[in-house]
C-alpha positions, 0 to 999 in steps of 0.5 A: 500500500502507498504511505501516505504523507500528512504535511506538518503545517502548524505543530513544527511552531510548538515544536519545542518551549523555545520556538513556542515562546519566540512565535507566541502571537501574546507577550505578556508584561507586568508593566501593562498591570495595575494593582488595586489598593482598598484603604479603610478609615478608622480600622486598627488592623487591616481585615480581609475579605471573603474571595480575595485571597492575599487581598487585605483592606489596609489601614493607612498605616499597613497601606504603605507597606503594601505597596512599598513590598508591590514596588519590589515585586516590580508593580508601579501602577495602583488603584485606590479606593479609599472607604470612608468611616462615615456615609451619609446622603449628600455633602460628602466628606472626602479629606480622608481619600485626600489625606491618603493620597498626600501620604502615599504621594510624601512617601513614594513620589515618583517612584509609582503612578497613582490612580484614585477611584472616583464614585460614591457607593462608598460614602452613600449610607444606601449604597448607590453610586450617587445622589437619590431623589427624596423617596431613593427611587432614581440617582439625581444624575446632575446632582451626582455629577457636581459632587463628583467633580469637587471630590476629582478636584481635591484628588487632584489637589492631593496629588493623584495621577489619574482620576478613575471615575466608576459611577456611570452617571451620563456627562460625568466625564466632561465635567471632571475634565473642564473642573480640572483644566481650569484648575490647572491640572490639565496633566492629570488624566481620566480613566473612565470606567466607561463599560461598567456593567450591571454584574453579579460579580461584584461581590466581595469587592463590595463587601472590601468596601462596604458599598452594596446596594441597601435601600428601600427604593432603588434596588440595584444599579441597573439604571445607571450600569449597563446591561449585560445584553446590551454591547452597544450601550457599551460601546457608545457609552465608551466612545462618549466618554473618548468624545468627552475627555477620557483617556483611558477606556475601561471594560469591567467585568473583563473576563466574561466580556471579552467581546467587548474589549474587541469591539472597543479596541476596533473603534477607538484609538484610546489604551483599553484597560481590563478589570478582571474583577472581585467575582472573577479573581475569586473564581479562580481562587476558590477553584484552585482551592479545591485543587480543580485547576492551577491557581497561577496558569488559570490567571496567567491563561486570563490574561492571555484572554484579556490581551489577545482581546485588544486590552492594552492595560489589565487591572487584577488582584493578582498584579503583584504576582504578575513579574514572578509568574509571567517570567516563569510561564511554561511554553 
């Protein structure tokens, strides 16, 4: 019988470790990583949270520790989110974010990029990323919006890098970029949290910052978060927010919305970051427990997945390991 020859047209490119690595179409690097950092107001001791494993809601003391061990790790990009110990229902109290801000600044200098989370939810006794209407059945968008603008603006005078804004309310974006510019700090830039949806897996990120949904009106974010069934709410969501003066663009959750990402990347010029969110990270964390996958390669994979969809930047729970597992991937 004639043999038959069945050419090799793709397996001579995983041939070896060394020819894997050298062809590989995604080159993962942990300059592209932000670390978020959760600060509490008022605690003695930093407290973990459920799911976020190796994650701590710091004091203002250990904080500065925390990121002086996330430097020697090689990360330099941060993303704070300051939890006040006081909420109330308007006329906010934002000296505590501003004060942290100016320590980790006094401390570190030049030596990291700091970006400040902009909502709300964590200083709103009912939980909403903004201002409700007098019965709590609707968030007061132009309300919110000037609210915001005046904590953007002593975030600023504090020192912060990049104002981060997450609550989603329409025009937000414009009026933090004019509130800044006439101040002077048209360096400061904006990372919108422009594709922010309305997702189950937010869970123990709200329980880090104490920020879950408690009224008796409004019960949930779906009137200002973006439905997960509906992409171009979310693509014209995010080019608005290009329109309005953001200079980051940002997808969250990322891991289940990669499609997003690739949309967005195809329609905007603008750096792409990723949140792989509180619910995703403890995805992974709770499998690898019970020993159902590999902690490190099911992260390293999830990152793989959000850069091979257009993300140019990944914020992850796990971003301090990020240098000592990308340097050791298996190919």
């Amino acid at each position: 019988m004639e043999k038959i020859f069945y050419p090799l047209t793709q397996r001579r490119l995983r041939a070896d470790a060394h020819i894997r690595e050298l062809t590989a179409s995604v080159k993962l690097s942990h300059k592209s990583f932000i670390q978020p950092l959760f600060v509490e107001e008022g605690i003695h001791f930093p407290r973990t949270t459920d799911g976020l494993n190796g994650v701590q809601v710091e004091t203002a003391s250990s904080l500065l520790h925390r990121i002086e061990k996330s430097l020697e790790c090689g990360i330099t990009k941060f993303l704070l989110f300051p939890v006040p110990a006081y909420k109330k229902e308007s006329e906010f109290d934002f000296s505590f974010a501003s004060g942290i801000l100016k320590s980790i600044k006094t401390n570190f200098n030049d030596a990291l990029w700091l970006a400040a989370d902009l909502c709300l939810c964590s200083y709103t006794s009912h939980g909403h990323c903004g201002i409700l209407n007098a019965d709590h059945s609707s968030l007061l968008n132009n309300k919110t919006v000037d609210a915001l603008a005046k904590y953007a603006a002593q975030l600023a005078d504090a020192g912060v890098d990049c104002i981060a804004p997450s609550d989603m309310t329409d025009g937000r974006i414009a009026a933090i970029r004019t509130t800044l510019d006439a101040l002077g700090y048209d360096r400061v830039s904006i990372m919108s949290y422009s594709a922010k949806f309305s997702s189950q897996f937010y869970g123990p990120f709200r329980n880090a910052c104490h920020s879950a949904p408690n009224s008796m009106g409004l019960k949930n974010r779906k009137s200002y978060q973006i439905s997960p069934l509906n992409i171009n709410d979310a693509i014209a969501s995010s080019l608005r927010d290009e329109k309005e003066g953001a200079d980051i663009l940002m997808v969250k959750p990322a891991a289940l919305y990669t499609d997003v990402i690739a949309s967005l990347k195809q329609k905007t010029l603008k750096p792409v970051a990723a949140y792989h969110v509180s619910g995703e990270y403890a995805a992974i964390e709770l499998l690898a427990e019970r020993g159902l996958l590999n902690r490190e390669a099911a992260h390293l994979e999830t990152w793989a997945a959000l850069q091979r969809s257009g993300a140019d930047i990944i914020i992850s729970y796990a971003a301090a390991n990020a240098k000592e597992w990308i340097e050791k991937i298996e190919y």
